[in-house]
Backbone as JSON Lines, residues from 0, in Angstrom:
{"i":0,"aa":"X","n":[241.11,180.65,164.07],"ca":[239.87,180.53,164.79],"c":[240.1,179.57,165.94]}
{"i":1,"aa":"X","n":[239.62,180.13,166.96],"ca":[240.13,179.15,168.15],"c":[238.24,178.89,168.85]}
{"i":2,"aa":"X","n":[237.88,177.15,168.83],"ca":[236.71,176.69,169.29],"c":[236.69,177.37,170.79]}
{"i":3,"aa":"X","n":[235.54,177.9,171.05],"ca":[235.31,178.12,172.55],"c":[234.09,177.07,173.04]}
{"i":4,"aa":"X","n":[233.25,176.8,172.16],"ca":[231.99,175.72,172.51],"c":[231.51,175.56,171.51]}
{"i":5,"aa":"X","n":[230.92,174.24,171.58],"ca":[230.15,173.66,170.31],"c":[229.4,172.27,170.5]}
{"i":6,"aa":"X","n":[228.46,171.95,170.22],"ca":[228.22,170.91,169.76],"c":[227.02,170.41,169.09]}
{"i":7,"aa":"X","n":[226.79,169.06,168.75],"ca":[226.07,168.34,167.49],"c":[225.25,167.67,168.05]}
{"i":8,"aa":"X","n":[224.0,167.42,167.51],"ca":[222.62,166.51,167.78],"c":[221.9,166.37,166.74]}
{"i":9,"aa":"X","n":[222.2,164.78,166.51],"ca":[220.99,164.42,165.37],"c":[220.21,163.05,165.45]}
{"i":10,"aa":"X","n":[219.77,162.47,164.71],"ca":[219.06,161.72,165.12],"c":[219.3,160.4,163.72]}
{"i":11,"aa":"X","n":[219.23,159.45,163.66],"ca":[219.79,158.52,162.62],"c":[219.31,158.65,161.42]}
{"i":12,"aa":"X","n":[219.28,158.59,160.8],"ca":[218.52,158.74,159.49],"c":[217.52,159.94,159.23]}
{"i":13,"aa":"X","n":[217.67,160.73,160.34],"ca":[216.89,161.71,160.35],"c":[217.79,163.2,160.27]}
{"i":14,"aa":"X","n":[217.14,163.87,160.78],"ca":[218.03,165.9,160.74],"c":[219.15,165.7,162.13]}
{"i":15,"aa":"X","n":[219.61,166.64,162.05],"ca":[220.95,166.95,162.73],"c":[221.01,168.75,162.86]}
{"i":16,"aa":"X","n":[221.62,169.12,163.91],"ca":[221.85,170.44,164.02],"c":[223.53,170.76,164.92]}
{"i":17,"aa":"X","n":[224.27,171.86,164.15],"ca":[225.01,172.01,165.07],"c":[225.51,173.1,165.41]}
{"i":18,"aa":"X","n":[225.84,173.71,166.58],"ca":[225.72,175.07,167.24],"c":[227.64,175.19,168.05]}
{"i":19,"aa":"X","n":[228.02,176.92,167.33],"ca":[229.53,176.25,167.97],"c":[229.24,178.12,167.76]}
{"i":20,"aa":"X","n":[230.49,178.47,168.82],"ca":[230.94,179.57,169.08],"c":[232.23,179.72,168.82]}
{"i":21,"aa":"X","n":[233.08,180.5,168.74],"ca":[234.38,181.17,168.09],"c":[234.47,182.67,168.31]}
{"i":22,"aa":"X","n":[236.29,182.25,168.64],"ca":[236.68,183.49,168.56],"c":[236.83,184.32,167.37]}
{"i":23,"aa":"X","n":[236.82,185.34,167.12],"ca":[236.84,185.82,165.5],"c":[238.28,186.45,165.23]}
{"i":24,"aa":"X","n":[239.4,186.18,164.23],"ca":[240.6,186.88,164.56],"c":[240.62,187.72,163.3]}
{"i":25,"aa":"X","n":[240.16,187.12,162.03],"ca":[240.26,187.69,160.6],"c":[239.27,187.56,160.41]}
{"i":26,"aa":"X","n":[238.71,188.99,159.12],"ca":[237.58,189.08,158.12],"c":[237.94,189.44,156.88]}
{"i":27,"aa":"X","n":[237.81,188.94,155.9],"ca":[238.41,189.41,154.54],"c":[237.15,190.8,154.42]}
{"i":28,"aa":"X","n":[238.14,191.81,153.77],"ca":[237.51,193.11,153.29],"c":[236.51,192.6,152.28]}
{"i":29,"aa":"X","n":[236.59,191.33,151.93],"ca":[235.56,191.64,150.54],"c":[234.19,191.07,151.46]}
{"i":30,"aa":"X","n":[234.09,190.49,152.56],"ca":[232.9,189.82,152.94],"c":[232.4,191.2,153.3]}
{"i":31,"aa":"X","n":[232.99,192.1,154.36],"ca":[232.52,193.01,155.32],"c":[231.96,194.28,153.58]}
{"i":32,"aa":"X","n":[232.76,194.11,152.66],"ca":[232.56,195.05,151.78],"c":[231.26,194.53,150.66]}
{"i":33,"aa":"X","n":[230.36,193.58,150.83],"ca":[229.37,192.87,150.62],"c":[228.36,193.33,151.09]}
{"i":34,"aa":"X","n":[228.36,193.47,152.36],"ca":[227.35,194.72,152.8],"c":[227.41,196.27,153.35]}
{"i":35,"aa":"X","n":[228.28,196.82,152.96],"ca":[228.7,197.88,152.46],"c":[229.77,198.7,154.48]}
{"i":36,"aa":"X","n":[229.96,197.3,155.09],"ca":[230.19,197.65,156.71],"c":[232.03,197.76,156.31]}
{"i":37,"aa":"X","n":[232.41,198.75,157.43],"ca":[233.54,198.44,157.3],"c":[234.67,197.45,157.89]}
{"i":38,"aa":"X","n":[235.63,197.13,157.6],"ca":[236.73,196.07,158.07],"c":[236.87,196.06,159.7]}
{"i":39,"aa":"X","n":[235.92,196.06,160.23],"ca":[235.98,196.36,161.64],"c":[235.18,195.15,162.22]}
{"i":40,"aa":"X","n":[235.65,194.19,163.39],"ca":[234.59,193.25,163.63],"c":[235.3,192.87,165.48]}
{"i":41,"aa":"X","n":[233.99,192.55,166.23],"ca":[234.26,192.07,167.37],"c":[234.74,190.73,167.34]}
{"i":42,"aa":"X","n":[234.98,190.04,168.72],"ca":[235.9,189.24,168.9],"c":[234.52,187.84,168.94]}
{"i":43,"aa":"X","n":[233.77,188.05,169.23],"ca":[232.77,186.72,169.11],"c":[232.25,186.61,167.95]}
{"i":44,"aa":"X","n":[231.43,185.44,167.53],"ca":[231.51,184.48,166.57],"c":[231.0,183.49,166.82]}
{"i":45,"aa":"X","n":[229.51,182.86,165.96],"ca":[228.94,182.13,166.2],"c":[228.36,181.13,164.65]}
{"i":46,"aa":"X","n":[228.77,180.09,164.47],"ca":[227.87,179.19,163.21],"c":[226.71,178.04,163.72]}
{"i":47,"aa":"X","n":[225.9,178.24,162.68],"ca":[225.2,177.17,162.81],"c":[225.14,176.25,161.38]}
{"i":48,"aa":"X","n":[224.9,174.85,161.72],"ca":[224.99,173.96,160.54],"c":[223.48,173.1,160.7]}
{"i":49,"aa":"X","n":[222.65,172.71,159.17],"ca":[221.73,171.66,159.28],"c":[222.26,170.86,158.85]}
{"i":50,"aa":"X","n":[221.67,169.51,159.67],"ca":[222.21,168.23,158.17],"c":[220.6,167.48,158.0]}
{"i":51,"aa":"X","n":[220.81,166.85,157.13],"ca":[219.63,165.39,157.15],"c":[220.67,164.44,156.28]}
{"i":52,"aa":"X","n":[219.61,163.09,156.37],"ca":[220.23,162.04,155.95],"c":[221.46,161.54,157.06]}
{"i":53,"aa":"X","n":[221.56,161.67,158.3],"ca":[222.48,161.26,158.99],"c":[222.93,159.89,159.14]}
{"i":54,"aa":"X","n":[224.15,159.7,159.13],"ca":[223.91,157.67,158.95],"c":[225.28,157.58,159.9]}
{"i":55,"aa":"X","n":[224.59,156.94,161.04],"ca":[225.48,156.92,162.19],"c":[226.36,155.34,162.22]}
{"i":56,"aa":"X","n":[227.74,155.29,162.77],"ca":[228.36,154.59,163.13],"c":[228.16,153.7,164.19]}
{"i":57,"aa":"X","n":[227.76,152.83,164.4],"ca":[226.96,152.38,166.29],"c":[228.48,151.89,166.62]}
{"i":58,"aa":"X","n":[229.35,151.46,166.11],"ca":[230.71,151.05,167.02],"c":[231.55,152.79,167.28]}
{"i":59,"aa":"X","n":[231.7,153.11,166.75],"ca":[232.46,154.85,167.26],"c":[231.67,155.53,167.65]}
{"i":60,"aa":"X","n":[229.66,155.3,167.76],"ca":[229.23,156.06,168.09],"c":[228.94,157.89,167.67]}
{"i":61,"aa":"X","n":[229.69,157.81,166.36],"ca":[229.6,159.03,165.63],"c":[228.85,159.25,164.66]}
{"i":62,"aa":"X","n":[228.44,160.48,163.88],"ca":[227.71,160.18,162.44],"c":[228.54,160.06,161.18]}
{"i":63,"aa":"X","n":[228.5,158.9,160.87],"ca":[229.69,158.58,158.94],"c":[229.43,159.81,158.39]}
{"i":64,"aa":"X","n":[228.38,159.79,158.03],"ca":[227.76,160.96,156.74],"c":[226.44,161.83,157.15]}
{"i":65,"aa":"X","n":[226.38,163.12,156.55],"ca":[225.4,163.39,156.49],"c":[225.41,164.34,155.12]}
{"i":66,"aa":"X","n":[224.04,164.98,155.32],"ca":[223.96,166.2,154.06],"c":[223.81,167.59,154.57]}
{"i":67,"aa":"X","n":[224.34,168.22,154.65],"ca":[224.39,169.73,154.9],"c":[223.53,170.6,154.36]}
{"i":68,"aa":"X","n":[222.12,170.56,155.34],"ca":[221.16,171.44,154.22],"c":[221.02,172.69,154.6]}
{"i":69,"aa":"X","n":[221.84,173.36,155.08],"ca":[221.55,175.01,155.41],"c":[222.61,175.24,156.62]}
{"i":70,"aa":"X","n":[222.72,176.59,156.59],"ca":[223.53,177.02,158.2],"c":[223.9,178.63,157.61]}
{"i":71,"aa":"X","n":[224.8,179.19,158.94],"ca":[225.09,180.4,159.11],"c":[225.94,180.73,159.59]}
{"i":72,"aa":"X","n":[227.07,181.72,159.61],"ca":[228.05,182.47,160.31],"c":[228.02,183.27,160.17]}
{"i":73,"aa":"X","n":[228.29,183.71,161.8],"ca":[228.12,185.3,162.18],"c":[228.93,185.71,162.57]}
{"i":74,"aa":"X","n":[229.31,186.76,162.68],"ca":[230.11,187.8,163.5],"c":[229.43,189.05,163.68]}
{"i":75,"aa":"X","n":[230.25,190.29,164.47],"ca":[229.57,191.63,165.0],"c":[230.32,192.43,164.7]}
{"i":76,"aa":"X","n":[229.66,193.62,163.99],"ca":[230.37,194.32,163.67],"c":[230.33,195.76,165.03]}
{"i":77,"aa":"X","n":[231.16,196.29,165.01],"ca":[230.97,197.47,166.03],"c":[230.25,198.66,165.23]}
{"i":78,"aa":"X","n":[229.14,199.19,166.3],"ca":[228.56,200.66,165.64],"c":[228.45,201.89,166.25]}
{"i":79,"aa":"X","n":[228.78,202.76,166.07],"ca":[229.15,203.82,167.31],"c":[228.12,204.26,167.67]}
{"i":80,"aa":"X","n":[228.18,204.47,169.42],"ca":[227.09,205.04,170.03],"c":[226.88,206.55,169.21]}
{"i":81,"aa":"X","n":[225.75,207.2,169.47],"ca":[225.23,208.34,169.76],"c":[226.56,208.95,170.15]}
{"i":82,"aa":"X","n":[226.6,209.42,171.17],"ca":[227.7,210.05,172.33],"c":[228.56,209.93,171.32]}
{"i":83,"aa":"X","n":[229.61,209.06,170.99],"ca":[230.55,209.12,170.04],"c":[230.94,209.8,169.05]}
{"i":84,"aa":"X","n":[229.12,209.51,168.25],"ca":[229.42,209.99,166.39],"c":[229.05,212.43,167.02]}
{"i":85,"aa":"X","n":[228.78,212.59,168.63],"ca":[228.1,213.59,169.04],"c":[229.55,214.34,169.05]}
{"i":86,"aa":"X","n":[230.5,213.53,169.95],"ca":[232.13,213.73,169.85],"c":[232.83,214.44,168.72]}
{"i":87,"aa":"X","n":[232.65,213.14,167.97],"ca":[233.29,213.33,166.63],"c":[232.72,215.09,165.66]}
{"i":88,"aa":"X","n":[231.41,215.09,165.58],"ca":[231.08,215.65,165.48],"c":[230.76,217.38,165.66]}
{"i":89,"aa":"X","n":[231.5,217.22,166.66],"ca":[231.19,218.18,167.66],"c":[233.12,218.55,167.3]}
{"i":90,"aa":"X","n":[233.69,217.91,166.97],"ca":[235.53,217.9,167.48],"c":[235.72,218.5,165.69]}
{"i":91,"aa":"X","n":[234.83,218.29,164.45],"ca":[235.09,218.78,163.69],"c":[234.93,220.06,163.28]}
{"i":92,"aa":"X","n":[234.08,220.25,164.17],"ca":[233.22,221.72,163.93],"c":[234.35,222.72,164.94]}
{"i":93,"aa":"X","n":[234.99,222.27,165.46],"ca":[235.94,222.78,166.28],"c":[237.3,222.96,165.45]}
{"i":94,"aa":"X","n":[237.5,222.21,164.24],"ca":[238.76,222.39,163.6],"c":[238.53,222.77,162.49]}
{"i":95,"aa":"X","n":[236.89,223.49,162.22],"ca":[236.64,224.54,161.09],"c":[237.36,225.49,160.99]}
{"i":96,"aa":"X","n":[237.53,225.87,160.1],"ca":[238.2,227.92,160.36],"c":[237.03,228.56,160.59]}
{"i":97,"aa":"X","n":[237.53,229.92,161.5],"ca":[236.32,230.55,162.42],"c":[235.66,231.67,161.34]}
{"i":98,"aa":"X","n":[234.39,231.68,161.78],"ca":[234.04,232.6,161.29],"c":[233.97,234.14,160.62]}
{"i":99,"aa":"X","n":[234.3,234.22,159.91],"ca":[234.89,236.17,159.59],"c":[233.45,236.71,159.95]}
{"i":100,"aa":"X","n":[233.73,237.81,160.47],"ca":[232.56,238.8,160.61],"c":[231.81,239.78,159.43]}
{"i":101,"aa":"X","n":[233.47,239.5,158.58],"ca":[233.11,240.83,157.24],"c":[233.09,239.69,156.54]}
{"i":102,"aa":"X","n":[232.68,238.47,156.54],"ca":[232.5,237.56,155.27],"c":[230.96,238.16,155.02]}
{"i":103,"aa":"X","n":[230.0,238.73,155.69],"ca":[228.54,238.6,155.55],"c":[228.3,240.02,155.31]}
């Protein structure tokens, strides 16, 4: 995973939020097979994190600790246009065997 942007805002003793983007390189089959999508995923990638309880450092200026109360990661999966699945569709019916006349 390579960071493209991100960053953190919270407040001292109070909530915190943090917002970061990513490139996406791997998906394990069992996540994508969780909701029944297949092993197929675009290249962006986005998490979000909550915290509370933040307890900031005033000499480094950073937060020591916090508590992680919720968040999310995403990725995209690709879904074929119309036009596409019309292609596909259309390209099978083409590699049917043809019709007999004396089948009927």
């Amino acid at each position: 995973m390579h960071d493209t942007a991100g960053a953190y805002q919270a407040t001292n003793g109070g909530t915190g939020s943090f917002q970061g983007l990513f490139d996406v390189h791997y998906v394990s089959q069992e996540v994508t097979g969780l909701f029944h999508l297949p092993n197929a995923f675009m290249k962006g990638g986005s998490d979000l994190l909550n915290t509370s309880f933040n307890n900031f450092n005033f000499v480094t200026k950073m937060a020591d600790s916090a508590i992680v109360t919720g968040g999310q990661i995403t990725f995209q999966t690709p879904i074929p246009e119309a036009s596409t699945l019309a292609l596909v569709g259309s390209g099978l019916v083409g590699l049917a065997p043809p019709w007999r006349a004396d089948a009927f």
